[in-house]
Residue, then its C-alpha position, 0 to 999 in steps of 0.5 A: x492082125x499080127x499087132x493086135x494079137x502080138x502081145x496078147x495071152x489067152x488060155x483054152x483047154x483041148x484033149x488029146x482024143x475026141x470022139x463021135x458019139x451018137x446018143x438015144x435019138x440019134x444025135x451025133x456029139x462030139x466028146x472027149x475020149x474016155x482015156x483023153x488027157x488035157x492040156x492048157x494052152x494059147x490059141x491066139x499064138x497062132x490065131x491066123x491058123x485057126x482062122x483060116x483052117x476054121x474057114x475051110x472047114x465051114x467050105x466043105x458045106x458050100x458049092x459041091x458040098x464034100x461027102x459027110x464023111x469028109x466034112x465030119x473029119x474036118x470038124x474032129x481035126x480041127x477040134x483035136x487042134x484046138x478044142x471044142x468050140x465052148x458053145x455052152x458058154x457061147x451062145x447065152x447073153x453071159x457065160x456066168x449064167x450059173x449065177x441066175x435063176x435061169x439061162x437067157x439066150x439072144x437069137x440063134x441058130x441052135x436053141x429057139x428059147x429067149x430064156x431056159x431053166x439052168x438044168x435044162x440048157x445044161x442037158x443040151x451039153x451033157x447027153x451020156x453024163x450029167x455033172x453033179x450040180x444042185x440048183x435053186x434058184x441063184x444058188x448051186x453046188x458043183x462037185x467035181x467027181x472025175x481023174x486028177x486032171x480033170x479035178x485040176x482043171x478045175x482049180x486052174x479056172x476057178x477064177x473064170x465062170x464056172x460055167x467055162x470049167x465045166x465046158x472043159x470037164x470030159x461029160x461035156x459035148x457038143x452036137x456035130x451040126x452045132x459046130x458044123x452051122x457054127x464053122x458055115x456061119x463064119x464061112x458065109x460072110x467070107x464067101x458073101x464078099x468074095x462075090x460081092x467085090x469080085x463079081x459086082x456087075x453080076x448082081x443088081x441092087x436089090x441083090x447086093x442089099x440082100x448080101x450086105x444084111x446077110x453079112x451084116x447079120x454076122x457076129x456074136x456077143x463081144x469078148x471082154x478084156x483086161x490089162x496084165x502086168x506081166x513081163x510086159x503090158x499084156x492084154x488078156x482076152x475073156x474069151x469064155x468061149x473058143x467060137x468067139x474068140x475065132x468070130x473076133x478074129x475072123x472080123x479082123x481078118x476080112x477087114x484087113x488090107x495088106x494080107x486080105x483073104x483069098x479064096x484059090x482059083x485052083x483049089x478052093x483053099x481059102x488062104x491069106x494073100x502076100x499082095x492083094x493080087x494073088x489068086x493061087x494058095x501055092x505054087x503046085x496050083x499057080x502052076x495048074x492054073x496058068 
């Protein structure tokens, strides 16, 4: 994990201030606040962190399930950290999909549509304030009416698809249950394997095939990358999308040998072990559980 992502550089946008918004329906969003400010930054310079606080936060729909009120300020804490997930451009089969006649989109968990009209899927993520876009066919205007920051974020990513630097304009939002099934779905595999190799015996085969297709059924579309000659060879990861970079990397993870994932048999804290027989997070829960 640490070599693949030692030389690696990769840019996200998060503000400053989100909030929960709830629209005409009764939909609860998450958005940037009105006086937000924002910043550019890398989130793979810590990747393992993400990971890992992304992990806990889809623990709290699993088992005895914590209040809502706890789950929902999970999810804002973490989308302070790092941003929003980025799940328009996320979910289609490209995030350049303001290049087509319309939006095609693989299965999923959010959206049951194989194909939707671009002014359509673009209402999911702007429920209080539309952008000012005109669309005909391949063809569209995007004008960037907003504060000086947002104008210059804008102008960051203008080499990226346009519809990232949209996700990172302060209309934009994304359902709370989106990014609450988004952060469960990473969970499930973790949880899925735990039992899997732990409790082997406690399962018959017809059992452990159901778990491995469940776990099997995980994934997204692939990040692309490129090679940068900066100061040294560097690869830059095309992410597009802050919830694929975490699925990648959250791959990795459960892949690896040396410093496996760990869930805590004090607390439930899902961790990153030192050594493969480590059960406890910290010292305060060895200390409870011996």
């Amino acid at each position: 994990m640490k070599q693949l992502f030692e030389r690696t550089s990769s840019c996200w946008v998060r503000y400053d201030k989100y909030v929960i918004r709830t629209d005409a329906r009764g939909t609860k969003y998450i958005t940037a606040a009105a006086d937000a400010k924002p910043d550019i930054f890398g989130p793979l310079e810590d990747a393992q962190a993400m990971v890992l606080e992304a992990l806990n936060v889809g623990r709290l729909f699993f088992g005895k399930k914590a209040p809502e009120r706890e789950q929902e300020a999970a999810i804002l804490r973490f989308v302070h950290r790092y941003g929003r997930l980025g799940l328009m451009t996320a979910l289609p089969t490209t995030p350049k999909f303001m290049q087509y006649e319309k939006v095609y989109l693989p299965k999923n968990h959010f959206i049951r549509e194989e194909a939707l009209a671009t002014e359509r899927y673009l209402d999911y993520f702007y429920p209080f304030k539309k952008l000012n876009i005109c669309k005909y066919k391949t063809e569209f205007i995007w004008e960037v009416v907003s504060d000086t920051d947002v104008m210059a974020l804008a102008m960051t990513f203008a080499n990226d698809p346009d519809a990232m630097s949209m996700s990172f304009q302060k209309e934009y939002a994304e359902p709370l249950d989106w990014v609450a099934k988004a952060m469960k779905d990473m969970t499930f595999p973790f949880i899925t394997s735990k039992y899997f190799y732990e409790e082997a015996n406690a399962f018959d085969a017809g059992e452990k095939q159901l778990m491995a297709q469940g776990v099997a059924a995980f994934g997204g579309i692939a990040p692309t990358y490129r090679i940068a000659l900066l100061d040294k060879p560097t690869i830059v990861w095309d992410f597009h999308s802050l919830l694929i970079g975490l699925q990648m990397m959250f791959s990795f993870m459960m892949a690896e040998d040396k410093t496996p994932l760990r869930m805590c048999d004090s607390c439930d804290t899902i961790f990153v072990a030192n050594r493969k027989t480590q059960c406890f997070c910290c010292d305060k829960c060895r200390r409870k559980g011996e």
